[in-house]
N, C-alpha and C positions, 0 to 999 in steps of 0.2 A: 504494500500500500504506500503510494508517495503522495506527502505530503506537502506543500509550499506556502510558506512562510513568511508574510510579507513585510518589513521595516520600513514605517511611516516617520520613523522621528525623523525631527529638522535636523541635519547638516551643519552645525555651525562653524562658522570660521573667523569670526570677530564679535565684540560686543562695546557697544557705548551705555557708559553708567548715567549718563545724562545728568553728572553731578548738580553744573549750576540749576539746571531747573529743581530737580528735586530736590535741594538742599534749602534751595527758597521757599517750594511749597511747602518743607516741613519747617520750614523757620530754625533751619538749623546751617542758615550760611555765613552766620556770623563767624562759626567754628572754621571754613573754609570753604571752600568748591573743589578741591584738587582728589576729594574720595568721598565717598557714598555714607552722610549720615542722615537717618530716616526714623521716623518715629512711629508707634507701633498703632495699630487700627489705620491709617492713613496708606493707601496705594501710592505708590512709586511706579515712576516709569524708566526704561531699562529698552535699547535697540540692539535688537539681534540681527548680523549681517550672516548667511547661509553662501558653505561654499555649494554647493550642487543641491538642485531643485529649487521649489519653492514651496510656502506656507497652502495647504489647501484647506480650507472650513470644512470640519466634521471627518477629512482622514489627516492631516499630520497630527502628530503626539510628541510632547515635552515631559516628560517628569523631573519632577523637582525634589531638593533636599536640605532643609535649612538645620544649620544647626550653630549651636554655641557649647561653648566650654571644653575642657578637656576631655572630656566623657559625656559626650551628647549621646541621650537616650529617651525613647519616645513615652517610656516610663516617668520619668522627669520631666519630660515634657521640654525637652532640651534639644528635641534633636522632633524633625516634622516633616513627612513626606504627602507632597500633593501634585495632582495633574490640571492639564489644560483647563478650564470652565467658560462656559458661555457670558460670564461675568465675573465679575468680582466682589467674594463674599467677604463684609468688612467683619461679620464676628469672628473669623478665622481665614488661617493660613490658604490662599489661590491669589489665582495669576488667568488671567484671560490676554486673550491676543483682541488689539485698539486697531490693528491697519490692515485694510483688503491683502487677498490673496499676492504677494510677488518674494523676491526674494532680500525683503529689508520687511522684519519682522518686531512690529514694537510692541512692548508687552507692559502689561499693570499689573503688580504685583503686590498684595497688599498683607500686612505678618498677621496674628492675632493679636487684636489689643489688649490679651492677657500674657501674651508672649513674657518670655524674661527677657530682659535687656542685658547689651553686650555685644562685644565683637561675633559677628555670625562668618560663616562663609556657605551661601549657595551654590551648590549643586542644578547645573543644568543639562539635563542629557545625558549624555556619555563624557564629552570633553568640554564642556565650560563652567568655571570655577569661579562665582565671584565675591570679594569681601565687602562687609559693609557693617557699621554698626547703629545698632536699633535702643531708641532711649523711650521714656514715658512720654505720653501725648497727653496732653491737660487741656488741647483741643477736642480729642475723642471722648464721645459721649458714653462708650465703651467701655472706657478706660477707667482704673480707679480713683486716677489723680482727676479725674476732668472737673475743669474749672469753667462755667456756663458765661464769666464776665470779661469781657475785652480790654478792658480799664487795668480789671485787678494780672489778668497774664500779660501786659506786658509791665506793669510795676514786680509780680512775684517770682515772674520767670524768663522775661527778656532783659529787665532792667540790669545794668552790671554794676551801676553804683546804687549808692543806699546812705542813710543817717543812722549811726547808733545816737545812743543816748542816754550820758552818763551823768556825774555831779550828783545831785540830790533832789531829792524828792521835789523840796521848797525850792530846786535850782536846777530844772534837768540840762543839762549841758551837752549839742546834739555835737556829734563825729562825723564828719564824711567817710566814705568808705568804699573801696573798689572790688568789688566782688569781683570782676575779670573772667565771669566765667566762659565767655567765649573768648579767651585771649589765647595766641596760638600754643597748642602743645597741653591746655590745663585740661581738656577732658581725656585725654589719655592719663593724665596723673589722676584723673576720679577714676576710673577704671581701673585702673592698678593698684588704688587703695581698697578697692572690691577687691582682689586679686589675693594681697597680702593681709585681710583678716583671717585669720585661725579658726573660724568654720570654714574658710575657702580652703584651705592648707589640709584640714582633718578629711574634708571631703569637698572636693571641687565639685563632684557630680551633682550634689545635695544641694549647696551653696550655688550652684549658675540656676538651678532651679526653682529656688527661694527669691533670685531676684526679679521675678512677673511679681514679684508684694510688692508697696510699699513700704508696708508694715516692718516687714521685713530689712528689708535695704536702708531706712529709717533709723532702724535698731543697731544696724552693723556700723553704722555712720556715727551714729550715737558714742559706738566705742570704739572706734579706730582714729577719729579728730584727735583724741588722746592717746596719747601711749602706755598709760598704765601695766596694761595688761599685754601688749603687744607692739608691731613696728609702725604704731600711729604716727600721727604728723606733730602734733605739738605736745612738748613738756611744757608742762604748769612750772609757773614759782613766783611765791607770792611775797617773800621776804628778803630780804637782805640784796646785794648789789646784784647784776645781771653781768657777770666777766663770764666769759666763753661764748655767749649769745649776745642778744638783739632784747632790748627793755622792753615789753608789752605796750610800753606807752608811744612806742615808736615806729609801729607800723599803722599802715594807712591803707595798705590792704592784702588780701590774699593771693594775689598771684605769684608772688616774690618766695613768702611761704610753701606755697605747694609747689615751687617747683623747686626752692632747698631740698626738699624733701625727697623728689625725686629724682634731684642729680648726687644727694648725697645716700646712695643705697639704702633708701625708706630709714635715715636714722633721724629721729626727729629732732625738729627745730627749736630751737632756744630762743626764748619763752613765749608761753601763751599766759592771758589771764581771761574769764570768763566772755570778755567781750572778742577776743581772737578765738577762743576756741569757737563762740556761736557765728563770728561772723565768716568763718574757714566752712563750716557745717552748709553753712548758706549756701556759699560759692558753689559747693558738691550735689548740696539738693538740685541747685539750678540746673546745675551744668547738666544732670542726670534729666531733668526735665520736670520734676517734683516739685509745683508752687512751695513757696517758703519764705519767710519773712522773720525776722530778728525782732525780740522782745526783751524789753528791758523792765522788771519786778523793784521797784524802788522797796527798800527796806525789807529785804527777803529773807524768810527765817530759813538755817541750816539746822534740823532737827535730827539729830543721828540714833536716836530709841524708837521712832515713832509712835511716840505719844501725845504729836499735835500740840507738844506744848516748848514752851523754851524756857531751860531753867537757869535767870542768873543772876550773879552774886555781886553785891557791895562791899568794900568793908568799913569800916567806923568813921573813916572821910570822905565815904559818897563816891569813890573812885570805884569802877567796872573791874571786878577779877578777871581775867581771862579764861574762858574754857571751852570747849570742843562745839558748844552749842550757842551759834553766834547770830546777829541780826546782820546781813550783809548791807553796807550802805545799798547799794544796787546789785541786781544779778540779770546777767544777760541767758538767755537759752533762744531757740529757734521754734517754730513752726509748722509744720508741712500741710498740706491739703490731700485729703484723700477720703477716700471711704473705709469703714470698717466695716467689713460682712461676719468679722467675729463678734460684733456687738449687736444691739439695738440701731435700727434706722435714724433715732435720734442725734446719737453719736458721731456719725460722720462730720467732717469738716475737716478745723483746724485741729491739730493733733502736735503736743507740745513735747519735745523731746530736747535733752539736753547734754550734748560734748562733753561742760567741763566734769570732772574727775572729782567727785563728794563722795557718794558712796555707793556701793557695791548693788548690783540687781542679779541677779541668777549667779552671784559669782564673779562678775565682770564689771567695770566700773562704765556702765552706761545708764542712761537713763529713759524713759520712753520709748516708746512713743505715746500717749495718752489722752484720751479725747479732752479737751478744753472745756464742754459741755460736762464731762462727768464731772471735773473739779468745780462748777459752779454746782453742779446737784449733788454734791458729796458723796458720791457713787467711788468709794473706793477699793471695793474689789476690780474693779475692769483694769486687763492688762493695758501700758506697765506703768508699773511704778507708780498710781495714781495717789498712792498718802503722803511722798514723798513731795510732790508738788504742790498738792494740797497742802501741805503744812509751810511751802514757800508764801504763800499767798493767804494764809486764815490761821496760822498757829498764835494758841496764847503766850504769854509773857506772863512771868512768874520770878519776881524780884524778891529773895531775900539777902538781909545783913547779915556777913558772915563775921563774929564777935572776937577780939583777942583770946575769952577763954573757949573758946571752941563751939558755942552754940551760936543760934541762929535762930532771928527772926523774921517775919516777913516785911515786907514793905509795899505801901502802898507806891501804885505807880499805872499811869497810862500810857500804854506802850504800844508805838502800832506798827501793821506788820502788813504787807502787800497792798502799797499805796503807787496811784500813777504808773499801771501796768502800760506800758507806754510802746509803739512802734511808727515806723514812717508813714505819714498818709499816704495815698495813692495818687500819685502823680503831683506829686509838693512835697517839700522839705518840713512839712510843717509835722508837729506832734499829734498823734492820734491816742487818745488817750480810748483803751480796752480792758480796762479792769472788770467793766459791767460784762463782758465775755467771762469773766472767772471767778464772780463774787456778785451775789446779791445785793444791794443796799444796803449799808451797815445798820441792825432792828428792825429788819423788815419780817416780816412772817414767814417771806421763802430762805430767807438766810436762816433762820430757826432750823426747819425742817431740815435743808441742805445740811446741820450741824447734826442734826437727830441720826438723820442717815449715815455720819460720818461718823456719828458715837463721838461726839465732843465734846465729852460733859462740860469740859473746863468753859467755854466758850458757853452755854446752855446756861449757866450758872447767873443770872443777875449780879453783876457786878454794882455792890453798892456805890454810890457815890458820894464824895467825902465830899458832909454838909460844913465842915469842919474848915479846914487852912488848905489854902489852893494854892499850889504852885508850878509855875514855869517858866519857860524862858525866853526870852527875846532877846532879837537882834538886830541890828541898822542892816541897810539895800548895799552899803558900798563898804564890802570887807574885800579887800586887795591884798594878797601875798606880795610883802614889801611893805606894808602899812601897819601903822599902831590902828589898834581899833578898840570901843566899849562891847562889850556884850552884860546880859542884863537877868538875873533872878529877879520873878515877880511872885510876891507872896500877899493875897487876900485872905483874910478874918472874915469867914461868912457866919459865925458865933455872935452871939449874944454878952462876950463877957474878953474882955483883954487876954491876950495871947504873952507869952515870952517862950520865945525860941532860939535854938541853934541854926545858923546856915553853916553848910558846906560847900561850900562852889568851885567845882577843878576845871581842868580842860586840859585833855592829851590829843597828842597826834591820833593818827588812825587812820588806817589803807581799806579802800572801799569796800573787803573783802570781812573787816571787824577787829581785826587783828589791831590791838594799840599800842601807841609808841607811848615816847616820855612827857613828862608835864611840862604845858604850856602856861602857865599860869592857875593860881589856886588863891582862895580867901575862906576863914574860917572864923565867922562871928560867932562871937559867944552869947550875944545878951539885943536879940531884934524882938523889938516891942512891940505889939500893934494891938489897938484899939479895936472894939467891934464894930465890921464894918471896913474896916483900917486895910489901905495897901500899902506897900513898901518894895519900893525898885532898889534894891544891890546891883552895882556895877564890876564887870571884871576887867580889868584892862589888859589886853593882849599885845604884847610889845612884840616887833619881828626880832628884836636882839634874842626875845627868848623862846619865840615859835618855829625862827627861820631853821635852825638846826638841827629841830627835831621832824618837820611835817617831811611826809612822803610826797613822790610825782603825783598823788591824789589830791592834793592841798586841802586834805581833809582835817578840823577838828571836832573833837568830841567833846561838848559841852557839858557837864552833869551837875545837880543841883539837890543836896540831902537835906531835907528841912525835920529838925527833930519837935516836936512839941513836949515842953517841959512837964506840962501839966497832964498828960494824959499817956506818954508816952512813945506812942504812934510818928514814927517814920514815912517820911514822904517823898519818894524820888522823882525829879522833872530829868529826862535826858533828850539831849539836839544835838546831830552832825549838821554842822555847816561847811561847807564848801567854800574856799578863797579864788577867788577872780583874779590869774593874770592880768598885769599893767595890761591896760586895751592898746593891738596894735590894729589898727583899719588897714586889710587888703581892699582894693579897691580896683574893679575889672573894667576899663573904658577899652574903648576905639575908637580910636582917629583917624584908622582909612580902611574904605569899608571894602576893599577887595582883601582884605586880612581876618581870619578868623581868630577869635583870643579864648582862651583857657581859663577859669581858677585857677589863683595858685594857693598853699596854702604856706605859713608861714612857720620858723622856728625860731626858739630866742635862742643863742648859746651863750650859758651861763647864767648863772642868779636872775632874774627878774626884778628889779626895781625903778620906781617912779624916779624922774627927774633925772633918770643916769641913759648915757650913750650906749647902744646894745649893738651887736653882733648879731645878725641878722642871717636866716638861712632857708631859701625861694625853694620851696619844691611841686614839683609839676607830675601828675598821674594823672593818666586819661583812658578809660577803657579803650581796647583797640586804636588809640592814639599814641602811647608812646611804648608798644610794644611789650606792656605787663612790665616796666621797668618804672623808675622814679629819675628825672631828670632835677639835679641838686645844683646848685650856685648860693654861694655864700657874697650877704652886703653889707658891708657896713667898715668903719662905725657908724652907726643912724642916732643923730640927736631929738631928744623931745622935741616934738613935734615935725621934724623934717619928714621927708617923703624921697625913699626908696622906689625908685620904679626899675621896670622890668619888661620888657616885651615879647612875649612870646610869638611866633608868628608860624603859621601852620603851612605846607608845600605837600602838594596830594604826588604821590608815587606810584608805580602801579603795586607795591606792597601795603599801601592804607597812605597812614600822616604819620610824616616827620616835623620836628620840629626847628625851626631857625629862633633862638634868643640871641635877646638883647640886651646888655647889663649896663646897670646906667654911670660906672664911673670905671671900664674896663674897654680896651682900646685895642683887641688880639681877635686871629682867629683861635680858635681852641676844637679840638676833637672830643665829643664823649662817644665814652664807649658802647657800639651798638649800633651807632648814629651815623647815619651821613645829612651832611647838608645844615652842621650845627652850625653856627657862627655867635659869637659873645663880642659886641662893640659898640663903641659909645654913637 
C-alpha cells in the first residue's frame, strides 16, 4: 500500500521583526527599536519572506513554539505550542496570517495575557528562531495589572521621573527623582535581578512560571531591592559615615544604581535608605510594566512583636530611650496595581509592598504585597504581611518613665502615628495627600470597626483626656540650619485650683529613621506656677554652635517636653520633630532663545551651609533619556549672598537621543565629559 505525504508548511528564508512598529504599538520604544519588546494580550506583527512557494488560505501550515526560561514546560506553562488561526485569539497564545496569498507572508501574533514574562525565543517551523521579550500590559483588559485610566499609565508607568517626599509631616519636603526606567540597558538589569533571586537559583523552572503573577514578581522584588538575604541591589545603612559607598542622601536616581549593580557582578550598592530602596523598586515595577507609584507614611511606626502597639520609654529628664521599637520621622515603600484572584473582589487595586529590610516574612526580609483596602478594613489575615503595615499607619503609642530605681510609670502623652500618607499627583508635582486610602477618619465609627477586626484593643480603649494640664509644643515658620532659633513649651491649667510644676524641655539630633543623636539644647525648671485657667510659654533657644555638630544630613531635631504635676503626681509628655531649612538657594530655569531647549538643574552646596557666607556651588543635570542615565556635574563658585550663578544648558538632537552642550558662566575652555560628545563649558 503506498502512501503520499504531503508538506504544506511555509519555506522560510528571512524574517523582519518589525521592531519600530511594534515597539511603538506596545509603548515599549522608549526601551529601543533595535529588538523585539512586546507586551503580553496585545498582537504583534512579524514579516515572513518564503524561499520557494507561496502562503495558500486553508492549505499552508506554521506551527509555532514559545517558550521562556531554562526549562520551558507546558506544565508550567512556560513553554506553548500553537498553529495557524483564522484570527487572533487575544485570551491566548495564536498567530493568524494579515496578507493575501504570495510569497511575503505577515503574520499577528499575539502571547497570552496570563503568559509569564521574560526573555522568550519563538519557534517557527522547522528553521526560524526568533527572540523577543514579553512584559505586563496595564493596557490589556486581560491582564492583571490593567489599569482602565490614560492619565494615571502614563504618570504610573511611562513616566521616568517622579517626586519623593520627605522632611516632616508639619514640612513635607518633595525630591525629584529619575526612575530611568526606559534608559538604555536598565530593563535587562530588571531581568537579571528576576534571574538572580534564590527561588530562581533553587528552581528556575518554578520561578519563570511564577512570573505570569504579579503577586508574585511583586514579592520577589520586595526582596531582592535589598540584599539581606541575597545578591540584591542595595545595602541599607543608617548610621554612622558612608566610606566605601555613595551617602543615600546623594542620589537622584536609579539608573546609576542599577547599573553599579550590574557591572559590578550583582554585588550590591552602597547605601540605600528607605527612600532609594522604594524608589529603585519603582524603576523595576515600571520597567516590568506593573503600574506603581512611591508613598511616603509620615510618622511610621516600626513595630517588631506585632502587637499594634509601640512601647516607649523616658527617663527622669523627659529625654527618648532608644529601643528597637521606633516612630520613623517618614517611611517610604511603593505600590503596585493589580488584581488579587486570591482575595475578595474588593481587594484588588493598589497593593503596598515594601524593599527596605525591617523585618522578616516567610523567613526572608521582604514585605508584601498587600491590598491597601484591607489595611483600611483591618483585614489582617490576607497575604502578606498585612499587620505589619497596618501597625505603620494605626499603631498605639504607649509612653512610660523608666525611674533610676528600676521601676516605671506610665505617662500620659498624644502620640500620633501614620499622618500625611503622601504621593505624586498625577500629572503635577504637587502632593496628593492618600491616607483616607488606608485609615478611616480618626473617631469615626468605621475606624472603630476596622480596629475590632484588627483586634486593637489598645486603640478601642477610650482614651481619657487630660481635663487637667495640657501640654505642647511650638514652633516659628523660619528654623534654618545655620541659624539660632526659639522653640517653645506650652502649658495650660484647665483646673479649677493653681498648679506648681516641673518642666523638662531637651532636644537631640535625630535621623529620619528614629534613631537619636546628642543634645541640642535642654532646660529644667523647677518651680512653673500657673493659675486656673493660666498658660505659660517656656522658651528653648537653639544655638547652631550647639546643634550644628550634632544634627545628621536629615536636619532633623527632636523636641521633647516632660511636665511633672506636683500635686497629683501624673507625668505629661509633649514630643515634635522638626525639620531645618537649608539657606534658600533659587534655581531658576529661563530662555533666551527659543531654538534652544533648557533642563532643571538641581543644585549642591559643598560644605557647611550658612546664611551670609560665600558657598561653593555644585550644577547637576539628569534627564531621563537625555543625558544617557548618567548625571552631568560642574562645580560654581564662590557665589556671594545674593549673587546669581548661571549656567546654560543647551540641548543638540543626534541620531542616539540628546546631548548636551553647557555653559559655565565664569569658565572660558573647551572641556570633554565622559560619555559625551558635543560638550562645551564657556563663558
Amino acid at each position: 500500500v503506498l502512501q503520499t505525504v504531503f508538506d504544506y508548511s511555509l519555506d522560510i528564508d528571512r524574517w523582519n521583526l518589525e521592531c519600530e512598529f511594534n515597539n511603538t504599538d506596545h509603548r515599549t520604544d522608549l526601551n529601543g527599536i533595535d529588538r523585539l519588546i512586546v507586551r503580553r494580550g496585545q498582537p504583534f506583527s512579524i514579516s515572513l519572506y518564503l524561499r520557494s512557494g507561496s502562503y495558500q488560505p486553508g492549505v499552508s501550515s506554521l506551527d509555532f513554539v514559545a517558550e521562556t526560561g531554562p526549562q520551558p514546560s507546558e506544565q508550567y506553562g512556560t513553554r506553548a505550542s500553537f498553529g495557524l488561526s483564522a484570527s487572533i485569539d487575544t485570551s491566548c497564545w495564536s498567530a493568524a496570517v494579515t496578507s493575501p496569498p504570495g510569497d511575503m507572508v505577515a503574520l499577528s501574533i499575539c502571547s497570552a495575557p496570563d503568559a509569564p514574562i521574560g526573555r522568550y525565543t519563538l519557534t517557527l517551523g522547522h528553521s526560524a528562531r526568533i527572540e523577543f521579550i514579553l512584559l505586563f500590559n496595564p493596557w490589556c483588559p486581560g491582564d492583571a495589572v490593567y489599569m482602565d485610566n490614560k492619565e494615571n499609565l502614563a504618570e504610573y508607568v511611562l513616566a521616568q521621573d517622579g517626586i519623593i517626599f520627605r522632611g516632616a509631616y508639619k514640612h513635607p519636603i518633595p525630591t525629584p527623582w529619575n526612575f530611568g526606567q526606559f534608559e538604555s540597558g536598565i530593563l535587562d538589569v530588571c531581568l537579571r535581578i528576576l534571574d538572580m533571586n534564590p527561588k530562581y537559583l533553587k528552581n528556575p523552572g518554578k520561578d519563570c512560571s511564577g512570573r505570569r503573577n504579579p503577586i508574585y514578581v511583586s514579592r520577589v522584588l520586595s526582596a531582592m531591592v535589598n540584599c539581606n538575604d541575597d545578591k540584591g541591589v542595595l545595602l541599607g545603612k543608617w548610621t554612622g559615615d558612608y566610606e566605601g559607598g555613595v551617602s543615600p542622601m546623594l542620589w537622584r536616581g536609579s539608573v546609576e544604581i542599577l547599573r553599579n549593580w550590574d557591572t559590578q557582578a550583582c554585588q550590591p550598592v552602597r547605601y540605600g535608605q528607605c527612600w532609594v530602596f522604594a524608589a529603585v523598586a519603582c524603576s523595576v515595577s515600571r520597567a516590568l510594566g506593573i503600574p506603581c507609584r512611591l508613598v511616603t507614611n509620615y510618622l511610621s511606626a516600626h513595630d517588631t512583636n506585632s502587637n499594634l502597639v509601640i512601647e516607649r520609654y523616658v527617663n527622669e529628664n523627659g529625654e527618648l530611650v532608644q529601643s528597637k521599637e521606633m516612630i520613623w520621622n517618614y517611611h517610604c515603600w511603593v505600590e503596585n496595581w493589580m488584581t488579587r484572584p486570591d482575595l475578595k473582589p474588593d481587594f484588588n487595586g493598589w497593593q503596598a509592598y515594601d524593599p527596605t529590610p525591617q523585618e522578616k516574612s516567610e523567613g526572608v526580609y521582604c514585605c508584601g504585597p498587600t491590598p491597601v483596602r484591607a489595611i483600611k478594613e483591618g483585614e489582617l489575615t490576607f497575604k502578606y504581611d498585612a499587620p505589619f503595615v497596618f501597625a505603620e499607619v494605626n499603631a498605639d503609642v504607649i509612653t512610660f518613665m523608666k525611674k533610676k530605681d528600676g521601676s516605671t510609670s506610665k505617662v500620659s502623652s498624644n502620640a500620633l502615628v501614620g499622618q500625611k500618607i503622601s504621593t505624586k499627583s498625577v500629572g503635577s508635582d504637587a502632593r496628593e495627600d492618600i491616607t483616607h486610602l488606608y485609615k478611616y477618619p480618626e473617631g469615626s465609627a468605621e475606624e472603630r470597626e476596622a480596629f475590632k477586626k484588627a483586634d486593637h484593643q489598645n486603640k478601642l480603649l477610650q482614651q481619657q483626656q487630660n481635663q487637667g494640664l495640657h501640654l505642647n509644643i511650638k514652633v516659628t515658620s523660619d528654623m534654618r540650619k545655620g541659624c539660632d532659633f526659639d522653640v517653645f513649651a506650652v502649658v495650660t491649667n484647665n483646673t479649677q485650683s493653681e498648679k506648681k510644676c516641673r518642666l523638662l524641655f531637651g532636644s537631640c539630633a535625630l535621623s529620619y529613621n528614629g534613631f537619636m543623636g546628642g543634645n541640642c539644647g535642654f532646660k529644667d525648671l523647677l518651680n512653673v506656677e500657673l493659675s486656673p485657667g493660666g498658660e505659660r510659654k517656656v522658651p528653648l533657644r537653639l544655638n547652631y554652635s550647639k546643634y550644628g555638630g550634632q544634627i545628621t544630613e536629615d536636619n532633623l531635631i527632636r523636641l521633647a517636653a516632660l511636665l511633672l504635676d506636683y500635686t497629683t503626681g501624673d507625668t505629661t509628655l509633649a514630643v515634635r520633630n522638626v525639620v531645618l531649612d537649608n539657606p534658600e538657594i533659587k534655581v531658576r530655569v529661563t530662555s533666551s532663545e527659543s531654538d534652544h531647549n533648557f533642563w532643571p538643574v538641581s543644585e549642591q552646596i559643598l560644605g557647611e551651609p550658612k546664611e551670609n557666607r560665600k558657598l561653593n556651588c555644585c550644577f547637576s543635570i539628569e534627564g531621563a533619556n537625555l543625558t544617557g542615565g548618567g548625571i552631568i556635574t560642574e562645580r560654581l563658585g564662590p557665589v556671594g549672598p545674593g549673587e546669581d550663578a548661571k549656567v546654560k544648558i543647551y540641548f543638540t538632537p543626534t541620531h542616539s537621543g540628546l546631548r548636551k552642550l553647557v555653559v559655565d558662566f565664569d569658565s572660558n575652555k573647551l572641556c570633554h565629559v565622559k560619555g559625551y560628545r558635543n560638550v562645551i563649558i564657556g563663558k
